[in-house]
PDB file of N, CA, C and O in Angstrom, chain B, residues numbered from 101:
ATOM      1  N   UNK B 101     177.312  30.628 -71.481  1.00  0.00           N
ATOM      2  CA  UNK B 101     176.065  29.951 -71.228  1.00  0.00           C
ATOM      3  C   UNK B 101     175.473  29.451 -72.550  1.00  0.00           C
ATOM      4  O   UNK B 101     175.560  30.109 -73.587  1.00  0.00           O
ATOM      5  N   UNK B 102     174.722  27.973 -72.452  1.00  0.00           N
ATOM      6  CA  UNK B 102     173.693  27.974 -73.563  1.00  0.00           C
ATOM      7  C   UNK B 102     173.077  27.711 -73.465  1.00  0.00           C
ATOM      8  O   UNK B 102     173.096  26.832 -72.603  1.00  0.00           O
ATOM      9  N   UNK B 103     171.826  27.951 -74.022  1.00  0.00           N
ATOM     10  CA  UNK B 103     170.431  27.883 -73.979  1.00  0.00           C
ATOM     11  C   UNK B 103     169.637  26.880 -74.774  1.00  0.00           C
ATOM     12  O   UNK B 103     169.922  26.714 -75.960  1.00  0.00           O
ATOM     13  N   UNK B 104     168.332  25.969 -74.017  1.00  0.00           N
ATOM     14  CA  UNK B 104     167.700  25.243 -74.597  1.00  0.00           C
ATOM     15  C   UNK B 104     166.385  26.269 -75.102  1.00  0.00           C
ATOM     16  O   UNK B 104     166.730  27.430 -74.879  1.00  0.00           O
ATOM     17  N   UNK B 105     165.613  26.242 -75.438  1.00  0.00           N
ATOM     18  CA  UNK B 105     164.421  27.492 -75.647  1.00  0.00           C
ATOM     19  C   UNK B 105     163.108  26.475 -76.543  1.00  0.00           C
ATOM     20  O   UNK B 105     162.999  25.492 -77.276  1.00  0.00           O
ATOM     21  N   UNK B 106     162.406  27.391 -75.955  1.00  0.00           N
ATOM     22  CA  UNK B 106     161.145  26.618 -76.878  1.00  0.00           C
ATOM     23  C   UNK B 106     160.219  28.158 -77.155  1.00  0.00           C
ATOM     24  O   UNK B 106     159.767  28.878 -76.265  1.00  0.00           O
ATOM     25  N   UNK B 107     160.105  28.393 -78.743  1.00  0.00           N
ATOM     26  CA  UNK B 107     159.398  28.904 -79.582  1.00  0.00           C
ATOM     27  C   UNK B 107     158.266  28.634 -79.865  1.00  0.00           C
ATOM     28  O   UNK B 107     158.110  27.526 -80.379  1.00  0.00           O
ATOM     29  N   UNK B 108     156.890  29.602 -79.634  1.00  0.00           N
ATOM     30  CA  UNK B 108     155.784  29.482 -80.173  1.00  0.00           C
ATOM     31  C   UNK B 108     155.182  30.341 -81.381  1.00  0.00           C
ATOM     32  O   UNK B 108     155.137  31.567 -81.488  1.00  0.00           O
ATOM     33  N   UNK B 109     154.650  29.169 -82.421  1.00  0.00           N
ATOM     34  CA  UNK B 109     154.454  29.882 -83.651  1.00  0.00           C
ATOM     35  C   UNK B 109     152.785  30.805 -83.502  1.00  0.00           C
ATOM     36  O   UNK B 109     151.696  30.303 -83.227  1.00  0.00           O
ATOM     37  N   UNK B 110     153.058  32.059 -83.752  1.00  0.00           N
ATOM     38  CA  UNK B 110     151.680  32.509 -83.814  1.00  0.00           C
ATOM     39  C   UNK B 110     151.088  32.633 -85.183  1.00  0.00           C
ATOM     40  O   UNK B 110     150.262  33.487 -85.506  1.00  0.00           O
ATOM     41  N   UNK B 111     151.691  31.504 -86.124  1.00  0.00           N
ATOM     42  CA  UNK B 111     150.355  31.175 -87.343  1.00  0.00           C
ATOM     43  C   UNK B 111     149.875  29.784 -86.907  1.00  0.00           C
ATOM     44  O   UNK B 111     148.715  29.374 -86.867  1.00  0.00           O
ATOM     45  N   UNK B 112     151.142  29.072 -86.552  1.00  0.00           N
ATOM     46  CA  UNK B 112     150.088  26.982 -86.244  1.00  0.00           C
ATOM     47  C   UNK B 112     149.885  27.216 -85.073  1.00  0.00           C
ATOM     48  O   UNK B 112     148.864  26.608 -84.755  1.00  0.00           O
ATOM     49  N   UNK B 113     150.294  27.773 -84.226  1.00  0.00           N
ATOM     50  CA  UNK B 113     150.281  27.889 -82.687  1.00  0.00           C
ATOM     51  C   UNK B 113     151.398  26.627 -82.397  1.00  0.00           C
ATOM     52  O   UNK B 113     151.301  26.282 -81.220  1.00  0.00           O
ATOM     53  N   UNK B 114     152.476  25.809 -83.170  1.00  0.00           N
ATOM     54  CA  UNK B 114     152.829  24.843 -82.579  1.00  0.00           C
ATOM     55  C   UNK B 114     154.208  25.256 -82.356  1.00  0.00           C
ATOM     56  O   UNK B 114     154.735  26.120 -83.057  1.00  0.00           O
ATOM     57  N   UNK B 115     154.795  24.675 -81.419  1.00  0.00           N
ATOM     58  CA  UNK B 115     156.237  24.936 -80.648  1.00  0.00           C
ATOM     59  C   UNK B 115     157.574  24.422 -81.310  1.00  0.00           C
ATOM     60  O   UNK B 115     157.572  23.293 -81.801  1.00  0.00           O
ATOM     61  N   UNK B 116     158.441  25.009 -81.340  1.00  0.00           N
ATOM     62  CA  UNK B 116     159.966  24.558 -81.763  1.00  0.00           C
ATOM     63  C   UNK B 116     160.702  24.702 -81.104  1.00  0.00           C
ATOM     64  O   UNK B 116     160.816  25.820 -80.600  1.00  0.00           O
ATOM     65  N   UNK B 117     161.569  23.690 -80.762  1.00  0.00           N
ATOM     66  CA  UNK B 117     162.400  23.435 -79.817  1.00  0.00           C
ATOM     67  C   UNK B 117     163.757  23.233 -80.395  1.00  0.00           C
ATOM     68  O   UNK B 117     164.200  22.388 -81.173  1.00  0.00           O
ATOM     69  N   UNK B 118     164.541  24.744 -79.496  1.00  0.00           N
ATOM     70  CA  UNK B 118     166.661  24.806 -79.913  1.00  0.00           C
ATOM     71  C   UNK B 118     167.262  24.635 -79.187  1.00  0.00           C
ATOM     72  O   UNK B 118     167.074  24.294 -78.019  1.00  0.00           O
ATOM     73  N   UNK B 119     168.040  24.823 -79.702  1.00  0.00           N
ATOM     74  CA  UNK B 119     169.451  25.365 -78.416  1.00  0.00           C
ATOM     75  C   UNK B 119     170.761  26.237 -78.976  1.00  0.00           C
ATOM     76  O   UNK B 119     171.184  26.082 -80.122  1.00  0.00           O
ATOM     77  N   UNK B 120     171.339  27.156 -78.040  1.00  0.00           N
ATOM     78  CA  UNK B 120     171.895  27.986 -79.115  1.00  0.00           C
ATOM     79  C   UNK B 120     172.963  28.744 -77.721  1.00  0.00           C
ATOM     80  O   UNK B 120     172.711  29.027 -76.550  1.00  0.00           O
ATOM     81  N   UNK B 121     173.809  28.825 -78.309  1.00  0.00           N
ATOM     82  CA  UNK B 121     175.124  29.537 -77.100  1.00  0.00           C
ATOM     83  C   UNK B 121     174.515  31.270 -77.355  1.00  0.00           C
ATOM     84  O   UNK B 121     175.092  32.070 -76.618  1.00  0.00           O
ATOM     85  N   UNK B 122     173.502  31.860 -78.245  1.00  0.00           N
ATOM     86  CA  UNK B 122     173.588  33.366 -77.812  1.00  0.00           C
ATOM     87  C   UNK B 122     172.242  33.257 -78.399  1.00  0.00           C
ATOM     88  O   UNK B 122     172.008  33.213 -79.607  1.00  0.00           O
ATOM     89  N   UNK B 123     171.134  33.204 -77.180  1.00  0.00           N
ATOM     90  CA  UNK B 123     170.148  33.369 -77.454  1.00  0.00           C
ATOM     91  C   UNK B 123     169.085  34.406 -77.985  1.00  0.00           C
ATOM     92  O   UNK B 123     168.041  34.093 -78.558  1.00  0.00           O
ATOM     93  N   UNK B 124     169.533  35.769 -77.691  1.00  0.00           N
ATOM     94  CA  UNK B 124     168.987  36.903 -78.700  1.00  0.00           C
ATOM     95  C   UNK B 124     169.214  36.982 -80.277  1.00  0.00           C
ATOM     96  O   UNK B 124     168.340  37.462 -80.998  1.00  0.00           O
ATOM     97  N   UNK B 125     170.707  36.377 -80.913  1.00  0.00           N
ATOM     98  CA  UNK B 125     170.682  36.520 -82.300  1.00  0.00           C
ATOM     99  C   UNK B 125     169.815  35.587 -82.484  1.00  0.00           C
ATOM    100  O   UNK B 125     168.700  35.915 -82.890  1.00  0.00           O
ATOM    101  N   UNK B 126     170.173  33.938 -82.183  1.00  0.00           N
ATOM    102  CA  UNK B 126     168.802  33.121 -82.570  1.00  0.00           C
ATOM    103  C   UNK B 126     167.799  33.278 -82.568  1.00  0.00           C
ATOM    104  O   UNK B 126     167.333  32.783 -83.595  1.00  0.00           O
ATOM    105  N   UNK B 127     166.570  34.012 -81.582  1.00  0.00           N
ATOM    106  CA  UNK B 127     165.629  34.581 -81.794  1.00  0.00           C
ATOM    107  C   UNK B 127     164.999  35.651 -83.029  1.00  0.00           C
ATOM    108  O   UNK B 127     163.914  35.907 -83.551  1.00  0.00           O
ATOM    109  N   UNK B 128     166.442  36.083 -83.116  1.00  0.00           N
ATOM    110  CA  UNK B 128     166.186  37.342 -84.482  1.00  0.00           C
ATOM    111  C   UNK B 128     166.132  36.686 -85.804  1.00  0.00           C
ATOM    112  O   UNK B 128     165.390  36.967 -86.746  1.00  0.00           O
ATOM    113  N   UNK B 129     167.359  35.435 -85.698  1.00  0.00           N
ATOM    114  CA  UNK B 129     167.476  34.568 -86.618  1.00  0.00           C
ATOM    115  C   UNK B 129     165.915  33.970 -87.192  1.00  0.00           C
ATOM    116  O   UNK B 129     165.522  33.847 -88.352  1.00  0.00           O
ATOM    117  N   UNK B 130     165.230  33.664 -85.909  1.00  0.00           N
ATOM    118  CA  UNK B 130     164.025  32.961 -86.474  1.00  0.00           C
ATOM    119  C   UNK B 130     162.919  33.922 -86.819  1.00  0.00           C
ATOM    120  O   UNK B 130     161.918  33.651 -87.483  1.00  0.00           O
ATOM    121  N   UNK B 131     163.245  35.128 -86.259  1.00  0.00           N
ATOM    122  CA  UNK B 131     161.880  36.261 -86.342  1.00  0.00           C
ATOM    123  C   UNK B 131     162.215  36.646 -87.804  1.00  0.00           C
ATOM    124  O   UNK B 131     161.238  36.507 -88.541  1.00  0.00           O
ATOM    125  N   UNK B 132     163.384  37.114 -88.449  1.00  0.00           N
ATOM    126  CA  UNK B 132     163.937  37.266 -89.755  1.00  0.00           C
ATOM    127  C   UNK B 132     163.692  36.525 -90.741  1.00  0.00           C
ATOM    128  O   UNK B 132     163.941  36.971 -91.861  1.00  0.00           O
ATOM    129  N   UNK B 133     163.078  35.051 -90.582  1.00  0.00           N
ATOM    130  CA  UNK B 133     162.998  34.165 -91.065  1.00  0.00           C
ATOM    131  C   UNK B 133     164.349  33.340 -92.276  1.00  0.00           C
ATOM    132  O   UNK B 133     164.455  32.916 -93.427  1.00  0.00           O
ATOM    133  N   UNK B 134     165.240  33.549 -90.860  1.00  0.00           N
ATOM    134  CA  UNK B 134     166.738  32.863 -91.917  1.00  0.00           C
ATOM    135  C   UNK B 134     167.184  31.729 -91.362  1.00  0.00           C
ATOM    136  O   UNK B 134     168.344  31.383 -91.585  1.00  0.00           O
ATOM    137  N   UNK B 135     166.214  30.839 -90.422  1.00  0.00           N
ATOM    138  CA  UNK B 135     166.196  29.699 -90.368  1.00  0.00           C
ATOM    139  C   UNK B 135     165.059  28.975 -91.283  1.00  0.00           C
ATOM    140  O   UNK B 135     163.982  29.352 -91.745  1.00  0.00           O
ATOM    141  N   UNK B 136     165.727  27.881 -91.325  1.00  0.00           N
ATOM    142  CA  UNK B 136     164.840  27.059 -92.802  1.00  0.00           C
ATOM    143  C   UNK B 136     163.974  26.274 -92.151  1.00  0.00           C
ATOM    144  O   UNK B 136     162.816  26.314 -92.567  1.00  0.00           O
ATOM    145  N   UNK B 137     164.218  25.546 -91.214  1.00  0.00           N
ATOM    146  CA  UNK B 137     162.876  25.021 -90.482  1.00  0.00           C
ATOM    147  C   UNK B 137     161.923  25.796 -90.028  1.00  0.00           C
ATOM    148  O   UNK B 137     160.794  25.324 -90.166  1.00  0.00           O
ATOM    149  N   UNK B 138     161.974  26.540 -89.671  1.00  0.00           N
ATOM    150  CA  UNK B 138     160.964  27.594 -89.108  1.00  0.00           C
ATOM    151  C   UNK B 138     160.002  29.050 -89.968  1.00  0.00           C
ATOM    152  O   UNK B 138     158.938  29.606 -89.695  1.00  0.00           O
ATOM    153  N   UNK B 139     161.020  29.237 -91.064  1.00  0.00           N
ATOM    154  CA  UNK B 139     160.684  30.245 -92.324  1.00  0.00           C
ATOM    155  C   UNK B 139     159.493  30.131 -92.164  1.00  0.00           C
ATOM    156  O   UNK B 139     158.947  30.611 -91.170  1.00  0.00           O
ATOM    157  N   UNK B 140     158.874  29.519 -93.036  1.00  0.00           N
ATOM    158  CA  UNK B 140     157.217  29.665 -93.315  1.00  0.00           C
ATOM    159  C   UNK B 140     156.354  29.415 -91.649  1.00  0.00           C
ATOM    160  O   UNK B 140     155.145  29.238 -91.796  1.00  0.00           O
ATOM    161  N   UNK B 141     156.827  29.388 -90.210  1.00  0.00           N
ATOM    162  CA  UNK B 141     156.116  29.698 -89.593  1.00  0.00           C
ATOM    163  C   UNK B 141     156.216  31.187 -88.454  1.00  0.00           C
ATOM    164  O   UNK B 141     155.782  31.344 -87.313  1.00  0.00           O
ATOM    165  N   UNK B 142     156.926  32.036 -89.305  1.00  0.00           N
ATOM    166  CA  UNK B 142     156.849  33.325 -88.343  1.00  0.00           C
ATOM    167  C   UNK B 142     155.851  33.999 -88.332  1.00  0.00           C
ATOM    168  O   UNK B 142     155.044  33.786 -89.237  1.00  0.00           O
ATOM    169  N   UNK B 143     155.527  35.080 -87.288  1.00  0.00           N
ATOM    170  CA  UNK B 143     156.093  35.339 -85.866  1.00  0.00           C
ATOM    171  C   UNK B 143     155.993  34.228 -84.969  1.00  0.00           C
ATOM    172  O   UNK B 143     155.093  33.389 -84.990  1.00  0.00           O
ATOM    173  N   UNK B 144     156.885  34.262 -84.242  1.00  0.00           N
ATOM    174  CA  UNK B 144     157.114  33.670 -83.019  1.00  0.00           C
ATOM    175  C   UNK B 144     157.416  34.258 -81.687  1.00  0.00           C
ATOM    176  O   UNK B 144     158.253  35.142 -81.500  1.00  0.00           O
ATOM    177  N   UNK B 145     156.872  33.853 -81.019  1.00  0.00           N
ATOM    178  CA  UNK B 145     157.320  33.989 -79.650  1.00  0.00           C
ATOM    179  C   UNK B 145     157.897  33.101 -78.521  1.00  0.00           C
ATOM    180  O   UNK B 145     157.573  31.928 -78.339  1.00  0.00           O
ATOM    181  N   UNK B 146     158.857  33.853 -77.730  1.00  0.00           N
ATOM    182  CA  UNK B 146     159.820  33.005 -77.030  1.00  0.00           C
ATOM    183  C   UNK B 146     158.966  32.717 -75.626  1.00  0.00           C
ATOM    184  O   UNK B 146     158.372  33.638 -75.065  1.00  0.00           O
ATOM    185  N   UNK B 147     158.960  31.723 -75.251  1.00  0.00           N
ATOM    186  CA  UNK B 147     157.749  31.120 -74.191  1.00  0.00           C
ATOM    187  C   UNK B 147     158.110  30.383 -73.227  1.00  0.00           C
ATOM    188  O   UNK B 147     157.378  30.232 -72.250  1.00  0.00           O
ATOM    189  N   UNK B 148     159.703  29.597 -73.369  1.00  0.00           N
ATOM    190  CA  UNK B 148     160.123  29.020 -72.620  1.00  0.00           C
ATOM    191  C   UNK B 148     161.872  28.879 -72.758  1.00  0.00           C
ATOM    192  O   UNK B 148     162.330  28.470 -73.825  1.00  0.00           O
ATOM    193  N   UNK B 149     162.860  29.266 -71.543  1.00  0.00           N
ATOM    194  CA  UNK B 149     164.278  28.642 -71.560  1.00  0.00           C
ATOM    195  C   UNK B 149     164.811  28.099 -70.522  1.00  0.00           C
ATOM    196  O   UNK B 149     164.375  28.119 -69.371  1.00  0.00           O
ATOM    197  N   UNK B 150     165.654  27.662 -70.873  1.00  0.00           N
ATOM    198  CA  UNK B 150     166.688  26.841 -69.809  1.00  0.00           C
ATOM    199  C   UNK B 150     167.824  27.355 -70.140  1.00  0.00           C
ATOM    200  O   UNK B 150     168.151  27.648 -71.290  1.00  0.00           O
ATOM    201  N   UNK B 151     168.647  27.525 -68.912  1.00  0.00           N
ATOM    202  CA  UNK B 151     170.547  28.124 -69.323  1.00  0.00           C
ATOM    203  C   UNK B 151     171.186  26.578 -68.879  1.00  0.00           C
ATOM    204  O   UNK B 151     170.585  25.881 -68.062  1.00  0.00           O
ATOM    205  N   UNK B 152     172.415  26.151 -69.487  1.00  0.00           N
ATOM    206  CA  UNK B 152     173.094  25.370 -68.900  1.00  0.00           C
ATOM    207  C   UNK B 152     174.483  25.854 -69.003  1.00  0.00           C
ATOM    208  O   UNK B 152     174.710  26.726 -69.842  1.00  0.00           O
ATOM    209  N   UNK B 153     175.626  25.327 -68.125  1.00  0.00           N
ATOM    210  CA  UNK B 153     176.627  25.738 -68.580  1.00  0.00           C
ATOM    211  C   UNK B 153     177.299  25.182 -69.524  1.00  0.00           C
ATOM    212  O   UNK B 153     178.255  25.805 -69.985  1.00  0.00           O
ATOM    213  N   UNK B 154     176.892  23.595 -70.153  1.00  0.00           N
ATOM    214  CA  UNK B 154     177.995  23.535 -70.741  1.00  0.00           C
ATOM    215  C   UNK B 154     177.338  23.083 -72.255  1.00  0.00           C
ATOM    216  O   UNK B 154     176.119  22.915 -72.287  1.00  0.00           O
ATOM    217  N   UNK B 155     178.133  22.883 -73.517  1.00  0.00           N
ATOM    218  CA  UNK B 155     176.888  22.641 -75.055  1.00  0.00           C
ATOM    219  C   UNK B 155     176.665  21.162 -74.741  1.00  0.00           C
ATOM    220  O   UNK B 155     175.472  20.918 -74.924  1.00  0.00           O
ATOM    221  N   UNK B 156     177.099  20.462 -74.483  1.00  0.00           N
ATOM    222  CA  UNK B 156     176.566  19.032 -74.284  1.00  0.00           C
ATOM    223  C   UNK B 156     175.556  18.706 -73.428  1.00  0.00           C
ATOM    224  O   UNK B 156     174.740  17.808 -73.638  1.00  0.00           O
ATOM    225  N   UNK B 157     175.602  19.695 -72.086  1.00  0.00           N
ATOM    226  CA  UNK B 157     174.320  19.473 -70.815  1.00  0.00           C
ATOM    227  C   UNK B 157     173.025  20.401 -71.946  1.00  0.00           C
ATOM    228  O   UNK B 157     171.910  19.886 -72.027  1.00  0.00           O
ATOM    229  N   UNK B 158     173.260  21.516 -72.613  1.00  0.00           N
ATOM    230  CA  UNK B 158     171.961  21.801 -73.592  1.00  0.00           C
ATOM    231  C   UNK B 158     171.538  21.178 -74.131  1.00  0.00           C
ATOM    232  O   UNK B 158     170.320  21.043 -74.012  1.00  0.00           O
ATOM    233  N   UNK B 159     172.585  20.049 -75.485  1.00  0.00           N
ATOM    234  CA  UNK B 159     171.737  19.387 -76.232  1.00  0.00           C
ATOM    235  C   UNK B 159     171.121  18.203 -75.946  1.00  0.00           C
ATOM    236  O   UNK B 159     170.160  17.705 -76.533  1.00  0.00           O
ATOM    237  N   UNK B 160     172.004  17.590 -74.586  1.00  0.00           N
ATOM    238  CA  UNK B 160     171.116  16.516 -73.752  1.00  0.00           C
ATOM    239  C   UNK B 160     169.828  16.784 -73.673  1.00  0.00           C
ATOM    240  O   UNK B 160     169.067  15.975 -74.204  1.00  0.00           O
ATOM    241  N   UNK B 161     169.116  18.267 -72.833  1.00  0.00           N
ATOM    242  CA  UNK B 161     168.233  19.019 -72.636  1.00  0.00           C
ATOM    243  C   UNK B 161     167.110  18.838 -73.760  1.00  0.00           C
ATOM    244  O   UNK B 161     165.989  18.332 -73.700  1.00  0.00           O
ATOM    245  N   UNK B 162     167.874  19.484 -74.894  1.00  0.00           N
ATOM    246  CA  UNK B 162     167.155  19.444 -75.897  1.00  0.00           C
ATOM    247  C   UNK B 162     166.625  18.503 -76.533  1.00  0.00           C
ATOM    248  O   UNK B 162     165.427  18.395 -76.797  1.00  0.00           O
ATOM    249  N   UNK B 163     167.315  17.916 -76.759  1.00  0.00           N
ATOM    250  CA  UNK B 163     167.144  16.069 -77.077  1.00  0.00           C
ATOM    251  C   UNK B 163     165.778  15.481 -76.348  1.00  0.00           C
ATOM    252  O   UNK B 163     164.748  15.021 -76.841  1.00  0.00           O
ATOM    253  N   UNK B 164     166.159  15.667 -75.070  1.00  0.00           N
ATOM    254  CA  UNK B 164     164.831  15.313 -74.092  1.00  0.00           C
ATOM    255  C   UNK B 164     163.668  15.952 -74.386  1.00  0.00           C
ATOM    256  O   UNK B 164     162.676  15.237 -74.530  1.00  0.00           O
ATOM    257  N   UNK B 165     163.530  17.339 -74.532  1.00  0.00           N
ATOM    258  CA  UNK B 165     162.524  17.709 -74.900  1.00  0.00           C
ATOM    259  C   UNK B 165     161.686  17.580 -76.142  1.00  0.00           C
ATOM    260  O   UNK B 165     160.531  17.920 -76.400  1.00  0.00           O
ATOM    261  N   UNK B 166     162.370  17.146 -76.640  1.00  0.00           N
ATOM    262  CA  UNK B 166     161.959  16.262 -78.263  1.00  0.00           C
ATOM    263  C   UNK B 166     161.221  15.304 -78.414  1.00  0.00           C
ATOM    264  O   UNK B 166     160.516  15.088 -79.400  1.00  0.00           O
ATOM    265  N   UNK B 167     161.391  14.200 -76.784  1.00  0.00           N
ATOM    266  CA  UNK B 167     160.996  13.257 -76.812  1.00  0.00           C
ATOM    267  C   UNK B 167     159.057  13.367 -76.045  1.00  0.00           C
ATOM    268  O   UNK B 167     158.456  14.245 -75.427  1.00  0.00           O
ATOM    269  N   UNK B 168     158.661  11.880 -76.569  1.00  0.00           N
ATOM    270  CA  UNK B 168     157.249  11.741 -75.913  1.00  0.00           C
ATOM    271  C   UNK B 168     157.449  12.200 -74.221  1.00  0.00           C
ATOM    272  O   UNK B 168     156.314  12.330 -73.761  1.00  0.00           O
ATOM    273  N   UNK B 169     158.215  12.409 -73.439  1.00  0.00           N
ATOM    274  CA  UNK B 169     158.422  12.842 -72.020  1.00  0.00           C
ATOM    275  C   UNK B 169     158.929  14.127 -72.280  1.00  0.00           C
ATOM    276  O   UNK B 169     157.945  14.804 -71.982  1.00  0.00           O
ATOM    277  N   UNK B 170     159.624  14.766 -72.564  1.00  0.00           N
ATOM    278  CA  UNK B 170     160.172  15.909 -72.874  1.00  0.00           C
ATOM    279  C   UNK B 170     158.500  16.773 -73.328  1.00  0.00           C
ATOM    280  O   UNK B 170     158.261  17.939 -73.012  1.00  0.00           O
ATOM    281  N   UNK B 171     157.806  16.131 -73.882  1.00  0.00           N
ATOM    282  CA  UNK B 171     156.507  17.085 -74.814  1.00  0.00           C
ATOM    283  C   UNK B 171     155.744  17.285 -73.704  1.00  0.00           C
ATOM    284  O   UNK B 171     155.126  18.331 -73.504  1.00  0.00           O
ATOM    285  N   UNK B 172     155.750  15.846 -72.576  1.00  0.00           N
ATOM    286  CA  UNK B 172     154.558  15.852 -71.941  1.00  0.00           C
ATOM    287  C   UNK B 172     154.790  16.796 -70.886  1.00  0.00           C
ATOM    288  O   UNK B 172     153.858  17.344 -70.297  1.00  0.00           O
ATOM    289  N   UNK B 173     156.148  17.031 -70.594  1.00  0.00           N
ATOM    290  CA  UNK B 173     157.148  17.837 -69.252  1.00  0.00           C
ATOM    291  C   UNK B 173     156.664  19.352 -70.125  1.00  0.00           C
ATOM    292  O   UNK B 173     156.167  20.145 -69.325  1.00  0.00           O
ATOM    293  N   UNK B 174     156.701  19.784 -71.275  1.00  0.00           N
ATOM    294  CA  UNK B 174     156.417  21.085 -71.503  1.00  0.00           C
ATOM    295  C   UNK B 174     154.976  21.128 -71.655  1.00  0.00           C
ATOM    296  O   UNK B 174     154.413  21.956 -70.939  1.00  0.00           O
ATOM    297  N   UNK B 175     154.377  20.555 -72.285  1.00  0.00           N
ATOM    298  CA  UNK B 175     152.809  20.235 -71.821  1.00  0.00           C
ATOM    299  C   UNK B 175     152.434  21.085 -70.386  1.00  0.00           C
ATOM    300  O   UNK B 175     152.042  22.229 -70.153  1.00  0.00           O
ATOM    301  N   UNK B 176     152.818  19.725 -69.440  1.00  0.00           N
ATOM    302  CA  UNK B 176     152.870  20.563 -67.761  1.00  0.00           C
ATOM    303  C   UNK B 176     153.325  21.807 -67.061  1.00  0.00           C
ATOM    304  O   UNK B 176     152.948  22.323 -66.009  1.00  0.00           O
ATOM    305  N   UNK B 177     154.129  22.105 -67.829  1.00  0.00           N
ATOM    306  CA  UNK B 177     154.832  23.699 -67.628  1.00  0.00           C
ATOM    307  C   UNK B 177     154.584  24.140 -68.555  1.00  0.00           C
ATOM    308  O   UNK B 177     155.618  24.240 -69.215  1.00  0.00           O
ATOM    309  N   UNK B 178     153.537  24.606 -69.208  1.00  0.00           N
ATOM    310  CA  UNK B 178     153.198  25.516 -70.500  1.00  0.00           C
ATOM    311  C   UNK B 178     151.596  25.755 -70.467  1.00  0.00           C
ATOM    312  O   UNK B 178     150.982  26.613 -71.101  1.00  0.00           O
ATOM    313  N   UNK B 179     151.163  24.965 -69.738  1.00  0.00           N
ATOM    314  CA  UNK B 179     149.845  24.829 -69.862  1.00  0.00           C
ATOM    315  C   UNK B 179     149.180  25.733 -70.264  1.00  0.00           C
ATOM    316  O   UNK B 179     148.084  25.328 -70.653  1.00  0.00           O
ATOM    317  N   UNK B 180     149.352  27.075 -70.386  1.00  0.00           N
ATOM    318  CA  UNK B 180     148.547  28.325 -70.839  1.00  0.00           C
ATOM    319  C   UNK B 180     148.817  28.496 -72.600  1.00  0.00           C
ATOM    320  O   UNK B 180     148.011  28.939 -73.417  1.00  0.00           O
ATOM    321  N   UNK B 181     150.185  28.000 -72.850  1.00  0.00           N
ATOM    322  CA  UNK B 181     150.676  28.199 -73.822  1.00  0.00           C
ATOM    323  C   UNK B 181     150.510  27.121 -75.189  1.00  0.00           C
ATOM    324  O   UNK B 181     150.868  27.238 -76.361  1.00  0.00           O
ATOM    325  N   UNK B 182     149.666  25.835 -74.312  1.00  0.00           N
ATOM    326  CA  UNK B 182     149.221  24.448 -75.671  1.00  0.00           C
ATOM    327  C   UNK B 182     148.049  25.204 -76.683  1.00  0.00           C
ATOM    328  O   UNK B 182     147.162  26.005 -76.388  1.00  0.00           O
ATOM    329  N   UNK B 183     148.471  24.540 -78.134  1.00  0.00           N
ATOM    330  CA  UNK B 183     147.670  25.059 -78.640  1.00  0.00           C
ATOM    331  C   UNK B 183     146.302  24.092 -78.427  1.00  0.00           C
ATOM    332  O   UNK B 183     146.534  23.022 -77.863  1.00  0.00           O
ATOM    333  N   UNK B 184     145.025  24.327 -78.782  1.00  0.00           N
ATOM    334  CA  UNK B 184     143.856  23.515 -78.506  1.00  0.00           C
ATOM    335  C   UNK B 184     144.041  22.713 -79.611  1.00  0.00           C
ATOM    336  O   UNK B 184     143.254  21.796 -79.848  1.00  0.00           O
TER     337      UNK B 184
END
């Protein structure tokens, strides 16, 4: 399985969006701060995923969610979770 996921930072409050075939090390990866995009914004919390089966149907996924429709689609399904 792999996973699309969306991360919320609890210093900006703002979201990062992956994808990753083993979604618990990546999480540790980013809580550890040994990803470089994300370093200077830990802790995080995991707030949103998707499983797909295959790495190309994820990064399609992901891709989308990147976009001005993809933001507004987690917008709508997150609603508790936007920062103000």
């Amino acid at each position: 399985m792999y996973y699309v996921y969306v991360l919320k930072s609890n210093k900006d409050g703002n979201f990062y969006v992956g994808c990753t075939g083993n979604l618990r090390k990546r999480l540790s990866d980013h809580s550890d701060g040994n990803v470089r995009s994300t370093r200077y914004r830990i802790p995080f919390e995991l707030v949103y995923y998707e499983a797909s089966r295959t790495n190309i149907d994820a990064l399609h996924r992901e891709k989308y969610l990147k976009t001005t429709y993809g933001k507004r689609y987690l917008k709508n399904r997150l609603k508790g979770d936007i920062p103000r």
